[in-house]
Each structure stands twice: as structure tokens, then as C-alpha cells.
TINU-271616 format. One line per field, with one value per residue: residue number from 0; residue in one letter; x, y, z of N, C-alpha, C in turn. Coordinates in steps of 0.05 Angstrom, whole numbers, plus 5000, padded with zeros to 4 digits. Each point is the difference from the previous one (the first is absolute). Layout:
BEGIN
n = [NUM,...]
res = [a,...]
n.east = [X,...]
n.north = [Y,...]
n.up = [Z,...]
ca.east = [X,...]
ca.north = [Y,...]
ca.up = [Z,...]
c.east = [X,...]
c.north = [Y,...]
c.up = [Z,...]
This chain:
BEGIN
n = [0,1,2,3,4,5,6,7,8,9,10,11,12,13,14,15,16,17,18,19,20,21,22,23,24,25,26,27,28,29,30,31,32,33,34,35,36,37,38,39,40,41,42,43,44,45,46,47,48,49,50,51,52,53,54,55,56,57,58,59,60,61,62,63,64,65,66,67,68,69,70,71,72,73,74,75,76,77,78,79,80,81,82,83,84,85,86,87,88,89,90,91,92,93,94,95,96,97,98,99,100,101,102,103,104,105,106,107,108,109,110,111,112,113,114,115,116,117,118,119,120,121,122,123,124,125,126,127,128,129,130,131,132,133,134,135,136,137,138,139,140,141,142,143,144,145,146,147,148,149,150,151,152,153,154,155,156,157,158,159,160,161,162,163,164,165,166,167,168,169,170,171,172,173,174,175,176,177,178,179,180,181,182,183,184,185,186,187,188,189,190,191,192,193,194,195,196,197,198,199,200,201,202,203,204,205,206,207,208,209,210,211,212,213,214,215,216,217,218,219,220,221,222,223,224,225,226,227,228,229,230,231,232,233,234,235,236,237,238,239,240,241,242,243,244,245,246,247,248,249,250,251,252,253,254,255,256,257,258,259,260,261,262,263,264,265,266]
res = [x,x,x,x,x,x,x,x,x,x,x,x,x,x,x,x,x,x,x,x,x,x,x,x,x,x,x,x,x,x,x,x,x,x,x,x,x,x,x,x,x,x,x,x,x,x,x,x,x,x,x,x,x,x,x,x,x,x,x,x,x,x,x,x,x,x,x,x,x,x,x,x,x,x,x,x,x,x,x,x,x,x,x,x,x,x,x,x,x,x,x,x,x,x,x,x,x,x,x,x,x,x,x,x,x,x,x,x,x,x,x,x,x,x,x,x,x,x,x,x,x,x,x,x,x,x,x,x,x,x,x,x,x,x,x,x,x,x,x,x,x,x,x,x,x,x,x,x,x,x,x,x,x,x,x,x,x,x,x,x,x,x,x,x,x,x,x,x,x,x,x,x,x,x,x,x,x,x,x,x,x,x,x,x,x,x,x,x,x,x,x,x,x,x,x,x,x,x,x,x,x,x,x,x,x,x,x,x,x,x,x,x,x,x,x,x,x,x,x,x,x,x,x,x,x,x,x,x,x,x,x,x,x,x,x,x,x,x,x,x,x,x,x,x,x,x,x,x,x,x,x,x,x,x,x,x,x,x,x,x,x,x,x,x,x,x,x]
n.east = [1040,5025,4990,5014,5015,4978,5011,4993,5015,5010,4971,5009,4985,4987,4994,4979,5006,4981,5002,4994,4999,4988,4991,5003,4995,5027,5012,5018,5024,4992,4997,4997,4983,5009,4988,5024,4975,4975,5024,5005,5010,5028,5007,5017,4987,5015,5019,5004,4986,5037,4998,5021,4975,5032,5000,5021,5018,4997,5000,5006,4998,5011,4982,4990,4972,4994,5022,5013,4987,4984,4989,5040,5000,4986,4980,5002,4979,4997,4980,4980,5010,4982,4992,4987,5006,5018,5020,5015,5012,5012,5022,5015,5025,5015,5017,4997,5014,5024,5011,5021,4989,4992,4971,4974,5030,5017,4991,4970,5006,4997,4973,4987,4993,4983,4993,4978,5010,4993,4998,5017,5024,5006,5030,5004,5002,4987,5022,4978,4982,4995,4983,5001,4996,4975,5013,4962,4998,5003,4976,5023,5007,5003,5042,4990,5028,5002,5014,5006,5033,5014,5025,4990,5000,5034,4989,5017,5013,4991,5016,4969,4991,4979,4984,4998,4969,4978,4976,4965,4967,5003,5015,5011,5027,5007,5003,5013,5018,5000,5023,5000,5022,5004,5006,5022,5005,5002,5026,5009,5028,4983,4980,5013,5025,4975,4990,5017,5010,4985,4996,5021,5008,4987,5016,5022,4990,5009,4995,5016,5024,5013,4980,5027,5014,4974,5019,4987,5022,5008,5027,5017,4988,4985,5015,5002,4971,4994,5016,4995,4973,5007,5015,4978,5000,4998,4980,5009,4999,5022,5016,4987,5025,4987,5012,5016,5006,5025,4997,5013,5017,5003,5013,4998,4990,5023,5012,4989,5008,5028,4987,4984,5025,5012,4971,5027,4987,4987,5014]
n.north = [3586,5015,5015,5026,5012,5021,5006,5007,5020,4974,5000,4980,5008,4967,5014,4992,5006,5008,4979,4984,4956,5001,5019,4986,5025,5001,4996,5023,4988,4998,4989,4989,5005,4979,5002,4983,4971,5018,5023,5021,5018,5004,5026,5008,5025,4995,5018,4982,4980,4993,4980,4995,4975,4996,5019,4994,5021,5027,5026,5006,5028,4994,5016,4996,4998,4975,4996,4985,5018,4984,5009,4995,4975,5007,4992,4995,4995,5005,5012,4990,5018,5009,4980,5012,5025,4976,4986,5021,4982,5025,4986,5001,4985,5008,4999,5030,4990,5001,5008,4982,5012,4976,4997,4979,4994,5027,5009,5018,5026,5007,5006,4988,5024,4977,5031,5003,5027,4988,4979,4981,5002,4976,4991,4984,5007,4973,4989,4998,4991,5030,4993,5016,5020,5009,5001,5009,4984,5027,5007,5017,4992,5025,4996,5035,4994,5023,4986,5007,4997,4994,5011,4980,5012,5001,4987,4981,5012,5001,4980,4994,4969,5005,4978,4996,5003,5004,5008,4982,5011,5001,4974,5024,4997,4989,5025,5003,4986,5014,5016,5006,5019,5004,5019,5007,5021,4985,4985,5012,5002,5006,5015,5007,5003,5013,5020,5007,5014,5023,5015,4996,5009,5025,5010,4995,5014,4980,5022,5012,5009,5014,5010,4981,5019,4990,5009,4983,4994,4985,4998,5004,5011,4991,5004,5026,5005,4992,5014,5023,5011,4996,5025,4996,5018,5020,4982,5025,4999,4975,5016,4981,4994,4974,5032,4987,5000,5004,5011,5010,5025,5019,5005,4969,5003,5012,4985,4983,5007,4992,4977,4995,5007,4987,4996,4976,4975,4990,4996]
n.up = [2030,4995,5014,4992,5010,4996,4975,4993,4995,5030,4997,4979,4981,4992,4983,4990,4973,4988,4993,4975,4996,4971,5003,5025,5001,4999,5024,4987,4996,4997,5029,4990,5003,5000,4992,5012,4985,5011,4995,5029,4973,5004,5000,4985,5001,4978,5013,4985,5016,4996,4999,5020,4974,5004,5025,5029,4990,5027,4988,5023,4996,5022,5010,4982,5016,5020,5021,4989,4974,4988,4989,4996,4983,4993,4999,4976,5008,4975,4990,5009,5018,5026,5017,4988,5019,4983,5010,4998,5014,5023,4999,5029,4982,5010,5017,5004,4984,5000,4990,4999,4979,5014,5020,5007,5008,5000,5024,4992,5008,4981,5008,4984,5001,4999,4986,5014,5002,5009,4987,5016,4997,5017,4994,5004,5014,5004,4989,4982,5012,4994,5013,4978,4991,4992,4976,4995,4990,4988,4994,4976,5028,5011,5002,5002,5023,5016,5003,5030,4986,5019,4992,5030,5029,4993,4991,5004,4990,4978,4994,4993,5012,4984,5011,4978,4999,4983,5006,4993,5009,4968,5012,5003,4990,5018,5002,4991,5012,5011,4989,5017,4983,5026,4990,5016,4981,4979,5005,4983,4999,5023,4991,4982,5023,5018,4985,4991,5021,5002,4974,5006,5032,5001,4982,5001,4989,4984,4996,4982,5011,4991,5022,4997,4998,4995,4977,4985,4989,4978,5009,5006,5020,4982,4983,5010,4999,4975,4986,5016,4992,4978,5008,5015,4993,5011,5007,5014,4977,5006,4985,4982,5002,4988,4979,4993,5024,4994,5027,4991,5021,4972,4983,5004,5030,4992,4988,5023,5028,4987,4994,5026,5025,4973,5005,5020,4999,5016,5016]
ca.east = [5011,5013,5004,5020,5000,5001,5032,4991,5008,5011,4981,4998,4970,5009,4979,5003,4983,4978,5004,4999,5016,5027,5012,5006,5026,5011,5007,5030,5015,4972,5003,4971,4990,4976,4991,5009,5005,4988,5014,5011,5025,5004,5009,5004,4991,5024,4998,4990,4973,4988,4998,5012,4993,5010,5022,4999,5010,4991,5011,4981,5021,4981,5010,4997,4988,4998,5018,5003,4963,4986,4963,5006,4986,4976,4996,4982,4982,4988,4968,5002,5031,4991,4974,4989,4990,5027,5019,5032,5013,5030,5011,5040,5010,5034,5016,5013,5027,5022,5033,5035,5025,5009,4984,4984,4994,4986,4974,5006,4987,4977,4976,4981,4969,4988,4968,4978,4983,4999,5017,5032,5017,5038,5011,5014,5032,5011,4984,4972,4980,4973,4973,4980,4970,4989,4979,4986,4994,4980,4976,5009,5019,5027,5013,5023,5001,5032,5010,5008,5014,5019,5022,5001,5014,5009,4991,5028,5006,5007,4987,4981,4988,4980,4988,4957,4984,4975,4981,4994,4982,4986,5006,5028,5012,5017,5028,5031,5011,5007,5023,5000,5021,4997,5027,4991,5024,5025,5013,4988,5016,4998,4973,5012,5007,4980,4978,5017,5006,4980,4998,5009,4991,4979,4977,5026,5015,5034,5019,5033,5009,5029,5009,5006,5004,4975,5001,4979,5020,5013,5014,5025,5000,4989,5019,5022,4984,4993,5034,5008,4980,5008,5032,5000,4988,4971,4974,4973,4976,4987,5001,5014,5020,5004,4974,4997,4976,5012,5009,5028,4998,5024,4999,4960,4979,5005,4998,4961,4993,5007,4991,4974,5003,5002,4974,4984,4978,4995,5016]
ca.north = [5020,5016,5026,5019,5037,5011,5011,5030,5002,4979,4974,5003,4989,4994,5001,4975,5010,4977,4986,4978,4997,4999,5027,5004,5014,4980,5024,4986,4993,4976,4971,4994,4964,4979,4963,4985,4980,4994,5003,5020,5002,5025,5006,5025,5016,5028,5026,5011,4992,4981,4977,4967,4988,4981,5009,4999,5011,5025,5016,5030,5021,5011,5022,5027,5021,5000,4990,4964,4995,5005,4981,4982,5001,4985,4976,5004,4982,5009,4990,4968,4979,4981,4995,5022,4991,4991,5016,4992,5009,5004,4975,5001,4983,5001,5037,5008,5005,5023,4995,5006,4999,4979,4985,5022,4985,5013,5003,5027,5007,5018,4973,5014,5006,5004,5006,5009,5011,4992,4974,5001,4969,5016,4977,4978,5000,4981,4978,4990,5009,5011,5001,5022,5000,5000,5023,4985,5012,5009,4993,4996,4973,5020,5011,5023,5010,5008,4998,5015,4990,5018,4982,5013,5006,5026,5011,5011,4999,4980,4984,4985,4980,4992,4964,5002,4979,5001,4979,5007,4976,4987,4978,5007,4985,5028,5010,4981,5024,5034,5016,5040,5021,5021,5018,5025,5013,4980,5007,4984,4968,4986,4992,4987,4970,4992,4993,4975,4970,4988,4987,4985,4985,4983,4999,4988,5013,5011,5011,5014,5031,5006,5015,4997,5011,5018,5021,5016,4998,4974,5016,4985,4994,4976,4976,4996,4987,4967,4991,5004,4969,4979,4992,4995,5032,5002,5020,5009,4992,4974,4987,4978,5002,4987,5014,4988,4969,4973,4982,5011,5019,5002,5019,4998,5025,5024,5004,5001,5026,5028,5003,5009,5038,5002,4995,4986,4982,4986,4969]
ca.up = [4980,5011,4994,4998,5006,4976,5002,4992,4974,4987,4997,4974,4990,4979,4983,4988,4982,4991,4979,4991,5006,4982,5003,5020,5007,5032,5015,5002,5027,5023,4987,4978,5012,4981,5001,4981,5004,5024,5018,4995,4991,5002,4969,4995,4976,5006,4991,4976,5002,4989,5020,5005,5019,5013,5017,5027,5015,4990,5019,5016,5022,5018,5006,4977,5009,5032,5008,5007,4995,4970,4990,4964,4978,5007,4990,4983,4984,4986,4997,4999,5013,5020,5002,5010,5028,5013,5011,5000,5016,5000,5017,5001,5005,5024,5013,4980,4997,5000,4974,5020,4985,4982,4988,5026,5013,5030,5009,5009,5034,4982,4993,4973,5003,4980,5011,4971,5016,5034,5002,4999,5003,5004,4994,5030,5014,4996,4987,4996,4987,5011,4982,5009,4994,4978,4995,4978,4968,4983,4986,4988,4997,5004,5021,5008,5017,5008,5027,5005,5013,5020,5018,5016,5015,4997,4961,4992,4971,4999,4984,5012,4986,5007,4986,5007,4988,5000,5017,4996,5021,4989,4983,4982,5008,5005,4981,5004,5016,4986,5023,5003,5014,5008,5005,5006,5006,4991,4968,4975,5002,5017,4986,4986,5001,5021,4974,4994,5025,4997,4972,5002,5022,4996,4977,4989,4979,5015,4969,5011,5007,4995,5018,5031,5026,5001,5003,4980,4976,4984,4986,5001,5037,4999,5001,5022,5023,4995,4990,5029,5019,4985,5015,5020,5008,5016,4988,5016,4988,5003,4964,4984,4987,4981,4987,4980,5004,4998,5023,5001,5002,4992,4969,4982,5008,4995,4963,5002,5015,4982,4968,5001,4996,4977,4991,4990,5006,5028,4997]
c.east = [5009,4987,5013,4983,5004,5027,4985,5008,5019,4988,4995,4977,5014,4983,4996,4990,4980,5010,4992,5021,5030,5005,4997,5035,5010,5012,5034,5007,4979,5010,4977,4994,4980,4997,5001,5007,4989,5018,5003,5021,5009,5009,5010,4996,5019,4989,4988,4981,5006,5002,5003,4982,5002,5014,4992,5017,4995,5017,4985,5020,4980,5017,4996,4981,4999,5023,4991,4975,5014,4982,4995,5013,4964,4985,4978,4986,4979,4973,5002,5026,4985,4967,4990,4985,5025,5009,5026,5015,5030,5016,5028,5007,5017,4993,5004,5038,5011,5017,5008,5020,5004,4976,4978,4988,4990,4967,5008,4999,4972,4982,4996,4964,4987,4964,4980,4971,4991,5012,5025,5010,5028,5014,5010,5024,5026,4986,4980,4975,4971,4980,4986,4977,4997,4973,4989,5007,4975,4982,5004,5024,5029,4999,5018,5000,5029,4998,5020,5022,5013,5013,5001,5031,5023,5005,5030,5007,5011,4978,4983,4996,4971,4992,4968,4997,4972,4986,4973,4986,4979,5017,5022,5026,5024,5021,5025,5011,5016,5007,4997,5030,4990,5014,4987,5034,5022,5011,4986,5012,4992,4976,5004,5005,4989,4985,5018,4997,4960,4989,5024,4989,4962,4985,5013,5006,5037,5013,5025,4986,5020,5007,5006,5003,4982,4998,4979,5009,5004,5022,5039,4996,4987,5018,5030,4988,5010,5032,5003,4991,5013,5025,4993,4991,4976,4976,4973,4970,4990,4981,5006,5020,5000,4977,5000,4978,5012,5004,5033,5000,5031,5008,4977,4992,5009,4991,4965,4999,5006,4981,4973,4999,5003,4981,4991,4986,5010,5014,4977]
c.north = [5025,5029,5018,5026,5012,5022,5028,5004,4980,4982,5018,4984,4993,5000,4981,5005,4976,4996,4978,4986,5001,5035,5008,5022,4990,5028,4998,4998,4982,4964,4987,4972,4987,4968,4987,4967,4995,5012,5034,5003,5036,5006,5035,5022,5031,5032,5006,4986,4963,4973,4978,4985,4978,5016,4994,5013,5030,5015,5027,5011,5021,5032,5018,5015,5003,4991,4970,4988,4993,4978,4991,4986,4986,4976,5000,4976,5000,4997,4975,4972,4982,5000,5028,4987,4989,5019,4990,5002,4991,4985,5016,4980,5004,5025,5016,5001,5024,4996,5008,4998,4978,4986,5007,4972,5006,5004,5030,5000,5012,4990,5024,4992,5001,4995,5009,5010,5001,4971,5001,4970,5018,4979,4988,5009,4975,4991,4989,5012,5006,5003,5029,5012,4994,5022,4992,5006,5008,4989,4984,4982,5018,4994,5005,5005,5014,4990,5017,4998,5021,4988,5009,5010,4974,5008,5011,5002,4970,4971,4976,4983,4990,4977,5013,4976,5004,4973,5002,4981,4995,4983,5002,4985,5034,5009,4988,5030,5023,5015,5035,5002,5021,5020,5030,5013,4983,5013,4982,4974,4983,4989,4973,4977,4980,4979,4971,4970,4982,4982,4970,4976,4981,4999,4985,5012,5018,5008,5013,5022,5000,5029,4991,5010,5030,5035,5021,4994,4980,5013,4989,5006,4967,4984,4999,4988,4970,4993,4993,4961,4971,4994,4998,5024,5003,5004,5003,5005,4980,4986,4973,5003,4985,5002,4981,4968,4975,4978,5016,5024,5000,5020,5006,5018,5024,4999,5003,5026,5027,4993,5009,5036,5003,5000,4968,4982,4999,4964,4978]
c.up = [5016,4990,5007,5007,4971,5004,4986,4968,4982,4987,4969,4990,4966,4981,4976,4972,4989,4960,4993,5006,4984,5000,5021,5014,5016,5010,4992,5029,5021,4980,4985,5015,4971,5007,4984,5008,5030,5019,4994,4994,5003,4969,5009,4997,5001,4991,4965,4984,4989,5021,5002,5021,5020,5019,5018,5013,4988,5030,5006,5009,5020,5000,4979,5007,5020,5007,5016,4987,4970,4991,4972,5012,4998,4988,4979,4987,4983,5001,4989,5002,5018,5000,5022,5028,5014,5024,4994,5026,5003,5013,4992,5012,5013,5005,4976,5000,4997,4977,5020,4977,4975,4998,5018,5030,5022,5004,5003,5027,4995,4995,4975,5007,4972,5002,4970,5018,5031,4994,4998,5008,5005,4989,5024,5008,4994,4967,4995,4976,5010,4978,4995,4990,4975,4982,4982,4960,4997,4986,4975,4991,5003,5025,4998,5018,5009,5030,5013,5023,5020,5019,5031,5005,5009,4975,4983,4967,4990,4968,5020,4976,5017,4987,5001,4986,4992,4995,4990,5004,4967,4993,4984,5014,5014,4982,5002,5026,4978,5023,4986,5005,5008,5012,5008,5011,4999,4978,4972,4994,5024,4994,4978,5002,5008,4975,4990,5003,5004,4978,5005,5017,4997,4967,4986,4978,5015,4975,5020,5011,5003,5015,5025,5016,4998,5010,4982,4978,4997,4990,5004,5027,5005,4992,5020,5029,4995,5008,5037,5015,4979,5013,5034,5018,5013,4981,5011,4974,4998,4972,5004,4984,4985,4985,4971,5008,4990,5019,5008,5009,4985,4981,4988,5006,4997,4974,4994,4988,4981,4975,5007,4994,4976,4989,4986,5010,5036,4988,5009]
């Protein structure tokens, strides 16, 4: 087991409130862990308390109090989620990635540090998967915990994809994999498109966007993007042009494209 250098005013303490298990408070913004079917499951819990218990994809922005730091979103498991005494522990699957724009094939140069107090794990340089610690549940069958991410050195601006996994030595079946955005000093359309491409790529949920040429807007710049790339034109966003999904890049996809800006359905 790895231990870490204490960081001073950077080491954030997660406090865990005590509840029953059906009025159990969840923390907003923290991922909700439950058990579900002998297996850890992730789930949601948003800004206004209410909650999706099916999610695997969540996002963090580093830098709002410490620079290349933040200790959201965290992990919430209610009183009586796990076998008290358990432990949960932390597993990353790959490198952390980069957005280049169109998807996150790249590898950062940037490892992501991820710690909980004196314990830590870095992500791989190459490709793979590291095993890392683990912290116990509560008496009560809770685990709240904040982990505490930071992008090393050269810690550039920019959109991150992190792979985790939780783990858990009573007999539970592991979580399905689950991905972190992690951004720090990005634009919002880059966030965005990042988020996108993810829900797509690994969750498969692939609905439209009708902001091609990802300027923040759905608006007639989106269809001169499409009109441009349908006649053979460059496209450094590296859109699918055949937004209608017919198999054809042609009229179709503009006519897609102008009825969605019109407010109507995804093709």
C-alpha cells in the first residue's frame, strides 16, 4: 500500500452525516454507491438532491480552490450500503486521456494523483491497470469518502478522461467501469463535446448534437459547417457527417440537422 506526503491546507476532510437507511441524506454532487444484484453499482446524486441510479459517467473541475486540486466529486454510500468493517477499494483502468478535439485517444503527459490522506495511486503512463488502495466502511454500513485528485506536473489546461473501478473484499462483485471528466481551465464547448463523445463512445447512449462545428451554439454556423464537410470541405471537428444515420452523407443530413435547431426530435 502506497503512502503520500501530507499536502497541508490541500488535504480536504470528508465528513459523513449519520442517518437511517431509508432517510439516509446523500451528499449532492458525490456519486451514490449501492448494491445492487451482489454487485457495486454507481448512481448519481445532483445539485438539487434528486438521483440517477444508473450513471457511469461524472465530471470534476480542478482548480476552483487549489490549482490542478479538487476533492469532487465524492463517493457516497449510505448507512447500511456495505458490510460494516468491509473495505472498498480503488482500481484505474488505463492512462489518464486527453480530448484532442475529436475523441480521447491520446495519452496525457499528465499523470492524475489520486490520494486520501497519506494513501495515494498515480495513473500509468502507458496503458493499463493499477491496483490501489482501499478504505474501510463504517460501523454502520457508510461509505463516504472524498478522494483527492491533482493533476501532476506539466499539469496543462485542458479536458482529462479518467477509467476507475471499485472493489470490495466482502464478496461483492466489482462496479462496472466508470469514467471522471476532468477539466481544468477549458472551454465549455470543449467540456461538452468531451462529455458527448463519452456518453456515446462508452455508454452508448449516442443522441444528436447539432453543434458541429462546436462553437457553443446550434445555430445556421452549423449548417454551413455540415453544407462545407457534405461538399468535401475540411473538418477539423471531426463530426459525423451523416447526422441523419442513414448510411448517406447528403441533403438528408442538413435537412437532420436544420429540423433538430428547429426544436425537433434526434433522427
Amino acid at each position: 500500500m502506497m503512502k503520500r506526503r501530507l499536502i497541508g491546507s490541500a488535504v480536504f476532510v470528508a465528513l459523513a452525516g449519520a442517518a437511517g437507511v431509508a432517510q439516509a441524506q446523500t451528499d449532492p454532487g458525490d456519486i451514490l454507491l449501492q448494491v445492487e444484484g451482489n454487485a457495486i453499482r454507481t448512481g448519481e446524486i445532483f445539485e438539487d438532491g434528486s438521483i440517477d441510479s444508473d450513471q457511469r459517467l461524472f465530471t470534476a473541475r480542478l482548480g476552483e480552490v487549489v490549482p490542478h486540486f479538487t476533492d469532487e466529486p465524492g463517493f457516497d454510500g449510505p448507512p447500511g450500503t456495505f458490510t460494516p468493517g468491509s473495505r472498498i477499494g480503488i482500481r484505474v483502468l488505463d492512462a489518464l486521456r486527453v480530448w484532442n478535439g475529436s475523441n480521447f485517444d491520446d495519452v496525457s503527459s499528465s499523470n492524475l494523483e489520486i490520494a486520501f490522506s497519506t494513501l495515494f495511486m498515480t495513473t500509468p503512463s502507458m496503458p493499463g491497470v493499477i491496483e490501489g488502495f482501499s478504505l474501510p466502511v463504517a460501523s454502520n454500513g457508510e461509505w463516504h469518502r472524498h478522494l483527492e485528485y491533482t493533476l501532476l506536473s506539466p499539469a496543462q489546461p485542458g479536458v482529462y478522461l479518467l477509467a476507475m473501478q471499485l472493489t470490495s473484499n466482502a464478496g461483492l462483485a466489482d462496479s462496472l467501469p466508470f469514467w471522471i471528466i476532468v477539466w481544468e481551465n477549458a472551454r465549455t464547448p470543449d467540456v461538452e463535446a468531451a462529455r458527448a463523445w463519452a456518453e456515446c463512445q462508452l455508454l452508448g447512449q449516442c443522441g444528436c448534437d447539432p453543434d458541429l462545428n462546436r462553437d457553443g451554439n446550434a445555430d445556421q454556423g452549423d449548417i454551413d459547417y455540415l453544407i462545407n464537410v457534405v461538399a468535401g470541405g475540411a473538418n477539423p471537428t471531426g463530426i459525423d457527417p451523416d447526422f441523419s444515420g442513414d448510411g448517406n452523407v447528403d441533403q438528408g443530413d442538413i435537412d437532420a440537422v436544420l429540423n433538430v435547431i428547429a426544436g425537433g426530435e434526434c433522427p
